[in-house]
C-alpha positions as CSV (number, residue, x, y, z in Angstrom):
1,X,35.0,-120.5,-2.0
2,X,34.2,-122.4,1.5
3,X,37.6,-124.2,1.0
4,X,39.3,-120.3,1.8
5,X,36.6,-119.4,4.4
6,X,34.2,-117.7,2.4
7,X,30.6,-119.2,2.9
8,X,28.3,-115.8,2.0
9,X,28.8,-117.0,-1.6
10,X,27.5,-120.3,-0.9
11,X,24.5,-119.4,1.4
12,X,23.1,-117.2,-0.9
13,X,23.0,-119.7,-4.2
14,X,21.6,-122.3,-1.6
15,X,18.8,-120.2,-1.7
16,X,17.9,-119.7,-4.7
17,X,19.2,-123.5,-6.2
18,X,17.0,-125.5,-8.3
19,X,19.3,-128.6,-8.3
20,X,19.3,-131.0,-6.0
21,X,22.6,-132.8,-6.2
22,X,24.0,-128.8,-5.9
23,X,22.0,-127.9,-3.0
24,X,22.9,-131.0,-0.9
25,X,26.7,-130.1,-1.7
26,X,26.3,-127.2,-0.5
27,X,24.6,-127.8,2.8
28,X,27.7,-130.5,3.1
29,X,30.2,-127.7,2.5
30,X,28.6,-125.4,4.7
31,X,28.1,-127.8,7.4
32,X,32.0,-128.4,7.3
33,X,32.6,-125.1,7.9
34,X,30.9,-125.4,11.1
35,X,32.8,-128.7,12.0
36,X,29.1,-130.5,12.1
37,X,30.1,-133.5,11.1
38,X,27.0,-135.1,11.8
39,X,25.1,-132.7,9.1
40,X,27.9,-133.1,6.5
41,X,27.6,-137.0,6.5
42,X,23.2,-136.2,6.4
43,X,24.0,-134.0,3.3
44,X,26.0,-136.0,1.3
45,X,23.7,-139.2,1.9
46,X,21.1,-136.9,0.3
47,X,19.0,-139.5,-2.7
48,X,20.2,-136.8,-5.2
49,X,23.8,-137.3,-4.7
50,X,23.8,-141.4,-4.3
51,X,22.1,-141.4,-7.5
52,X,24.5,-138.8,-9.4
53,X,26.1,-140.1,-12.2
54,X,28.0,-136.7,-13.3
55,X,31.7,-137.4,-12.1
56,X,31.6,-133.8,-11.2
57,X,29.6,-133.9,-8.6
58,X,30.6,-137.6,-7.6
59,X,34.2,-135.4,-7.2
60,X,32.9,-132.5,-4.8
61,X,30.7,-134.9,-3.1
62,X,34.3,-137.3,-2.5
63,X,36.4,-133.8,-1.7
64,X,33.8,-132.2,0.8
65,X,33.9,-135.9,3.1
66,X,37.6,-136.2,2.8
67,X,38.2,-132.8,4.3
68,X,35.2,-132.9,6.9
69,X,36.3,-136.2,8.1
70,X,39.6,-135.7,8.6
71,X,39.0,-132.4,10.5
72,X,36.8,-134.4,12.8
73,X,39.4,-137.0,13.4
74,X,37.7,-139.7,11.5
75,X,41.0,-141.2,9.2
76,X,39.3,-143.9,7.7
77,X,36.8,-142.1,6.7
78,X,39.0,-139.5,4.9
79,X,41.1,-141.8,3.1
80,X,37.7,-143.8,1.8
81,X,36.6,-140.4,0.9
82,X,40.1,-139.6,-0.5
83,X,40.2,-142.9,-2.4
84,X,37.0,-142.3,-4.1
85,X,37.8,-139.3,-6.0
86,X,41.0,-140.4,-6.8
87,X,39.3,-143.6,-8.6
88,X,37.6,-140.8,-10.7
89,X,39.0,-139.6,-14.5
90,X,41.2,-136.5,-14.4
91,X,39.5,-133.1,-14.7
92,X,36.4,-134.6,-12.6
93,X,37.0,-132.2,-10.2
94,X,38.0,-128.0,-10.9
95,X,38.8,-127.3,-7.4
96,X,40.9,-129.6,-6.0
97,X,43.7,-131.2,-7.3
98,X,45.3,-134.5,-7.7
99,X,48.6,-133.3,-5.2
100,X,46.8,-132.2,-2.4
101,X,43.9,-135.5,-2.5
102,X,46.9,-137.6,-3.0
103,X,49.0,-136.1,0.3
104,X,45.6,-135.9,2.2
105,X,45.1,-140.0,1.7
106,X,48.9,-140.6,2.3
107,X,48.5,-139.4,6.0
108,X,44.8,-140.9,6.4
109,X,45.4,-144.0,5.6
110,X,48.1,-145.3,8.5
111,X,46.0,-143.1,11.0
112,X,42.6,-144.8,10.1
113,X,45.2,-148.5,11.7
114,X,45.7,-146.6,14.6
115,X,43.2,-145.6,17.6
116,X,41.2,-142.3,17.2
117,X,42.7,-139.5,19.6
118,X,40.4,-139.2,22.5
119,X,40.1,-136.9,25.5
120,X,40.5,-138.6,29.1
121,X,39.9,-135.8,31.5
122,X,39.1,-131.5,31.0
123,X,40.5,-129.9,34.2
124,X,40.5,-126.0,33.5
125,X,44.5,-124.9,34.6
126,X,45.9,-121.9,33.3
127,X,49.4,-122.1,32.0
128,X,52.5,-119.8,31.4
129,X,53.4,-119.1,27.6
130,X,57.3,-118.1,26.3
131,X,57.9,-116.9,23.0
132,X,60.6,-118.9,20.8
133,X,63.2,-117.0,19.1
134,X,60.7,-116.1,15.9
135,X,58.3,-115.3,18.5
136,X,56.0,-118.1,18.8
137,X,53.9,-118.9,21.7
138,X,54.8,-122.0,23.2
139,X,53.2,-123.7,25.9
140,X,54.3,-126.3,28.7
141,X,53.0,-130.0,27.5
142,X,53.7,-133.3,28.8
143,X,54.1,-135.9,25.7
144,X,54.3,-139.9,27.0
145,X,55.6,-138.3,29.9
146,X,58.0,-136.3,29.4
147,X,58.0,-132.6,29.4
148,X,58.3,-130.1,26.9
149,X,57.9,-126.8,25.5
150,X,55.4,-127.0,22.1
151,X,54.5,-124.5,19.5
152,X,50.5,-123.7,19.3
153,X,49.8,-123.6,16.0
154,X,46.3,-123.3,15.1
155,X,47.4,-123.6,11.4
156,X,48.7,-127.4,11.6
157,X,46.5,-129.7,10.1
158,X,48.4,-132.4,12.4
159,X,50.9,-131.9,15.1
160,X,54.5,-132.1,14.5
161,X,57.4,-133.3,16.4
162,X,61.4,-133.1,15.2
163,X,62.7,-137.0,14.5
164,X,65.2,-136.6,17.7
165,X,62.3,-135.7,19.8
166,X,60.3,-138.5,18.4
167,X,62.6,-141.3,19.4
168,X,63.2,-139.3,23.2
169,X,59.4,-139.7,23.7
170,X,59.9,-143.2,22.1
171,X,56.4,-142.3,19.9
172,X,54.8,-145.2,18.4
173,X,55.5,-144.8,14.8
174,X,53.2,-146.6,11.5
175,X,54.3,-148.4,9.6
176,X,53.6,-146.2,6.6
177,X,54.6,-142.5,6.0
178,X,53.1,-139.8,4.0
179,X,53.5,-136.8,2.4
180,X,52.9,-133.0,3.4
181,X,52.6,-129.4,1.4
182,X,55.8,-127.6,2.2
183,X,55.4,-123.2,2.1
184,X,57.3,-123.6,-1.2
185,X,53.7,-125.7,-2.5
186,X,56.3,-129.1,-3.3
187,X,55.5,-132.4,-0.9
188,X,57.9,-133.5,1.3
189,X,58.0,-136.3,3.2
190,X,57.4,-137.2,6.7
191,X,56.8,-140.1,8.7
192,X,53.7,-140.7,10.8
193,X,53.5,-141.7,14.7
194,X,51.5,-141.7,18.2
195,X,51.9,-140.1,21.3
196,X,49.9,-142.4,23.7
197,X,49.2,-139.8,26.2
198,X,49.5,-135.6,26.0
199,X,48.8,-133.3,28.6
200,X,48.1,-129.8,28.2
201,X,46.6,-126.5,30.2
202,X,44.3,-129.5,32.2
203,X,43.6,-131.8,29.3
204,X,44.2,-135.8,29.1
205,X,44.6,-136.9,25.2
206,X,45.6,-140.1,24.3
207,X,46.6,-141.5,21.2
208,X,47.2,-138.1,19.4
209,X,48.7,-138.4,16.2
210,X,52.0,-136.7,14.7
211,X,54.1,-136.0,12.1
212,X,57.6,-137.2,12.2
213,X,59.9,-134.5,10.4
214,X,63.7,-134.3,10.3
215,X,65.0,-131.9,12.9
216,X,66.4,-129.5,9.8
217,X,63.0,-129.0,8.6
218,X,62.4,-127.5,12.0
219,X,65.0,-125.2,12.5
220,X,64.3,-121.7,13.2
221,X,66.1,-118.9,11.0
222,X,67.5,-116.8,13.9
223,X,68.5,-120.3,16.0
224,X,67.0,-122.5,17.8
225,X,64.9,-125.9,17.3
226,X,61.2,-126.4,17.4
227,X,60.7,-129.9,19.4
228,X,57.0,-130.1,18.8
229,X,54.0,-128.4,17.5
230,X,50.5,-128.9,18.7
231,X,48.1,-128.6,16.0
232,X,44.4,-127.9,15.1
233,X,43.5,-131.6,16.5
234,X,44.5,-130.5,20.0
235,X,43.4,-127.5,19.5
236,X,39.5,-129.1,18.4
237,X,39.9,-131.8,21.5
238,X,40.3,-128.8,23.8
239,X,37.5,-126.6,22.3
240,X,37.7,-123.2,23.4
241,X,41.3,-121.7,24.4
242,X,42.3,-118.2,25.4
243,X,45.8,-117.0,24.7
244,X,46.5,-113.6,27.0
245,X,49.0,-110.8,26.0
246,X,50.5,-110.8,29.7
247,X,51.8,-115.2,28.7
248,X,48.8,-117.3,29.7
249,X,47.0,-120.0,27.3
250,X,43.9,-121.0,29.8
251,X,40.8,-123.7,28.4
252,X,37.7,-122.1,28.4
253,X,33.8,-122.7,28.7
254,X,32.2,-122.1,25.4
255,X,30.4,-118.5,24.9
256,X,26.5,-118.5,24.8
257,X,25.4,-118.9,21.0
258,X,24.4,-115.7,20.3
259,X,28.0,-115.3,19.6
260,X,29.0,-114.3,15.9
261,X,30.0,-117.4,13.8
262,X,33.0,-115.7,12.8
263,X,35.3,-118.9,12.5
264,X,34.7,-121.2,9.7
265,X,36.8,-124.4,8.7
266,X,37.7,-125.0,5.0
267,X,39.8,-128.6,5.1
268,X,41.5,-128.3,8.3
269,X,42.5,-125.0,7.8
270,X,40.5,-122.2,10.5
271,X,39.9,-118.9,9.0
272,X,38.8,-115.7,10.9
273,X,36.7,-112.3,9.2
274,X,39.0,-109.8,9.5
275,X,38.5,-106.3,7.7
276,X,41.7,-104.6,6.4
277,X,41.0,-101.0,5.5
278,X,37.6,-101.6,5.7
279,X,37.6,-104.6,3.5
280,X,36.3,-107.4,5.2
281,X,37.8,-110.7,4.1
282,X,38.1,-114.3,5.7
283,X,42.2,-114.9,6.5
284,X,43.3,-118.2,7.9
285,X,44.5,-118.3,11.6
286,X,47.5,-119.5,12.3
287,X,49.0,-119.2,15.3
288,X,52.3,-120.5,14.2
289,X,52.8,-117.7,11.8
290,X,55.0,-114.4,13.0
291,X,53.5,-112.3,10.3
292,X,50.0,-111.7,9.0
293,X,50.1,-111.4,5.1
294,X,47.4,-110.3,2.4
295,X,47.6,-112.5,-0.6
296,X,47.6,-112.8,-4.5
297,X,43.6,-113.3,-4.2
298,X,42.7,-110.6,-2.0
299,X,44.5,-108.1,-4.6
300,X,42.4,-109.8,-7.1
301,X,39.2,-109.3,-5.1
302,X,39.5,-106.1,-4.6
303,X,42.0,-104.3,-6.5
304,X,41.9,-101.1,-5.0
305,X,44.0,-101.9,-2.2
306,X,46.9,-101.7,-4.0
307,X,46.5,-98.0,-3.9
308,X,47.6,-98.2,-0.3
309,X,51.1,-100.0,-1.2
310,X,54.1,-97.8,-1.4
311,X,57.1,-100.5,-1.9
312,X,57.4,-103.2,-3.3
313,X,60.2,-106.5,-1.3
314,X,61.0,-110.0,-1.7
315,X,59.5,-112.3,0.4
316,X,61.5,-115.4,2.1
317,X,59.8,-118.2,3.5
318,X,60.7,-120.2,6.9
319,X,62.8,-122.6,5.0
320,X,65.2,-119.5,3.6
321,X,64.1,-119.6,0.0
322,X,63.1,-117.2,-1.7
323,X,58.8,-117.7,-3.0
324,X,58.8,-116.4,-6.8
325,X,56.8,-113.3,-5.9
326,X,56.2,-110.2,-5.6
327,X,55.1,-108.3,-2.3
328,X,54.0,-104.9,-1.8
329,X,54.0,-103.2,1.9
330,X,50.7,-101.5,2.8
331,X,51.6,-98.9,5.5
332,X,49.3,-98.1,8.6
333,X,46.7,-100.6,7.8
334,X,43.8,-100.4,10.3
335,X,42.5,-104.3,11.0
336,X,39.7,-104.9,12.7
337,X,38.4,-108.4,14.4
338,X,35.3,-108.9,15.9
339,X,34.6,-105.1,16.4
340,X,37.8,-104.5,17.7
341,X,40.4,-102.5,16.0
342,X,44.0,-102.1,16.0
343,X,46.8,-100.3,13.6
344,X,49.7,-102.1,12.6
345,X,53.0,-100.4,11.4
346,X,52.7,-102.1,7.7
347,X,51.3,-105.4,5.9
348,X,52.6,-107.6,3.6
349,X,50.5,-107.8,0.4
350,X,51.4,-110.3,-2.6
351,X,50.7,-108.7,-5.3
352,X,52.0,-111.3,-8.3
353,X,50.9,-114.5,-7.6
354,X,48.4,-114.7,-10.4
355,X,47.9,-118.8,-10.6
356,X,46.8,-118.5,-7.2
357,X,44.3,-115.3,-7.3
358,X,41.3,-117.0,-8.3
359,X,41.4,-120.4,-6.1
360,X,43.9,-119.1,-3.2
361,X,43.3,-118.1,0.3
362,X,42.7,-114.6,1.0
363,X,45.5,-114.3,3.5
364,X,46.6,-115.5,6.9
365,X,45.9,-113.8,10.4
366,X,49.2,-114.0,12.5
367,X,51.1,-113.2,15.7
368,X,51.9,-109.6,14.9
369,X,48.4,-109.0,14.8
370,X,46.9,-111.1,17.6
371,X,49.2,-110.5,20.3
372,X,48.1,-106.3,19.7
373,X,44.9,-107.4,21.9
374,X,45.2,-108.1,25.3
375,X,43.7,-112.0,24.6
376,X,41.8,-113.9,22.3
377,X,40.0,-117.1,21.8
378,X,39.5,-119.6,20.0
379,X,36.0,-121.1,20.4
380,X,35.9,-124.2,18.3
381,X,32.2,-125.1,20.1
382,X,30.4,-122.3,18.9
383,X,33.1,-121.7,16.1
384,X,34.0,-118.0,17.4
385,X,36.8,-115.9,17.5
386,X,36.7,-113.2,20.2
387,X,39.7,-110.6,20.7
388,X,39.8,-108.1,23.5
389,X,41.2,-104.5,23.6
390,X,44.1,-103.5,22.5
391,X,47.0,-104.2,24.5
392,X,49.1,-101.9,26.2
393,X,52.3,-103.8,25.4
């Protein structure tokens, strides 16, 4: 449930669980969503879990420390963590499978040889966005010193840069490549490599890692090429950013506390509450996605929605295949963020995928709905997501 930004679930059993070895998973899961480290690394050192000997839980206990570390940056750590459960039989673990632990480790292990990405100076500068031809927000960066337009894409788990731009910036590449979930769900592959220095809106990184793809895997469908992505590590080294509807991405100063944890982390992946008809339901926030889509397991959640959906399309993915499923249009669909509310033309809802209803993510929160508010923010210190009024636009 935490691993698709649902943690209600979890709190509540923590409450009333008599096992040990559960309870100490659970306060690791839920610390992850939080990105407290710290906490995750107290809970799974908990007596109860060292001296498990149920593969099970050896398994969730392995899977909770490869995600949380690599979110935090720490790649050795991951692929230890990664390592671990793979060492374990088959079937050990019901959540996680083999494919994804296996592509996790494949990109951990050549990052935990190279430095960790740090942050050399915070300068608050506010910085004009453009749209790419898909309408993406990109914003101004400078990458080993030379500069660029990049996608900010809340939803990469690294950032990405196009093999041609790769050798222009003369990135340091590893030795070793790995392997990356495509939309279609196959791996593909892509080499691995460091930027020694990125600047962006103010902020000094060094040694920020990427992943090398060839430039076809980054073309866009109505023309054009996507030179870089900057992911959720930039996005975590930077901490809170505010994306305005008039084209400005400025850093931020985190809100007080008393702010609603509305974001959550499950993996590397940052999901929002949104409510959908009065539904509310965690969706994962991408930035880097044009659409914002319902899917298989929100229909399974709560069924009645499909009495909303009048047509029925087939859905194309970036790469111009066609995903083996089938999508139903909700028209006028209120959504509402953080008390806010907005009502968008239609909504995509998958209504087929049944392998993926029980386990899958609820849906992702995109650009057609975000840039409806006149900003919003992304507030990884006090894990927040704030919107503001509707836009005029």
């Amino acid at each position: 449930m935490a691993e698709r930004g649902e943690v209600a679930p979890l709190r509540s059993a923590l409450q009333t669980s008599k096992d040990p070895a559960a309870s100490a998973l659970m306060r690791a899961r839920l610390a992850a969503s939080q990105l407290d480290i710290g906490a995750v690394r107290a809970a799974l050192d908990d007596d109860a879990l060292a001296h498990s000997k149920d593969p099970a839980v050896q398994a969730m206990a392995a899977a909770i420390a490869a995600d949380a570390e690599f979110a935090a940056g720490d790649y050795q750590g991951a692929a230890n963590a990664a390592r671990q459960w793979l060492a374990l039989p088959a079937g050990s673990d019901p959540i996680h499978d083999a494919q994804g632990i296996k592509a996790l480790a494949s990109i951990a292990a050549p990052l935990a040889l190279a430095p960790l990405q740090t942050v050399l100076s915070r300068n608050r500068l506010r910085v004009a966005t453009s749209r790419n031809t898909v309408g993406l927000i990109q914003a101004p960066a400078t990458i080993n010193g030379t500069s660029l337009d990049a996608v900010m894409d809340s939803g990469a788990n690294l950032s990405v840069l196009s093999a041609s731009t790769a050798r222009d910036l003369k990135l340091r590449m590893l030795q070793e490549s790995g392997t990356i979930g495509s939309w279609t769900k196959d791996l593909i592959a892509a080499r691995i490599g460091v930027a020694d220095r990125v600047e962006l809106a103010g902020a000094v990184l060094q040694h920020v890692a990427f992943l090398v793809l060839d430039d076809a895997q980054l073309k866009l469908p109505k023309g054009g090429q996507i030179r870089a992505i900057l992911g959720f590590p930039v996005f975590r080294a930077l901490g809170c950013v505010v994306f305005s509807a008039d084209g400005w991405l400025d850093t931020c100063a985190p809100a007080g506390m008393e702010q609603a944890h509305n974001l959550r982390l499950g993996g590397s992946n940052l999901f929002v509450d949104v409510v959908v008809n009065g539904i509310e339901s965690p969706l994962r926030l991408d930035t880097g996605s044009t659409s914002t889509t319902l899917a298989a397991a929100f229909v399974n959640a709560h069924p009645s929605i499909l009495d909303h959906v009048t047509r029925t399309i087939s859905h194309e993915g970036s790469a111009g295949g066609t995903v083996n499923q089938q999508v139903g249009v909700l028209d006028s669909p209120v959504v509402s963020i953080a008390g806010n509310s907005i009502k968008l033309p239609n909504l995509d809802v998958a209504i087929s995928d049944a392998s993926r209803a029980q386990t899958g993510e609820y849906g992702t929160l995109g650009q057609d709905v975000l840039q409806r508010f006149d900003s919003y923010t992304l507030d990884l210190a006090t894990m927040s997501f704030r919107v503001g009024v509707m836009s005029k636009k």
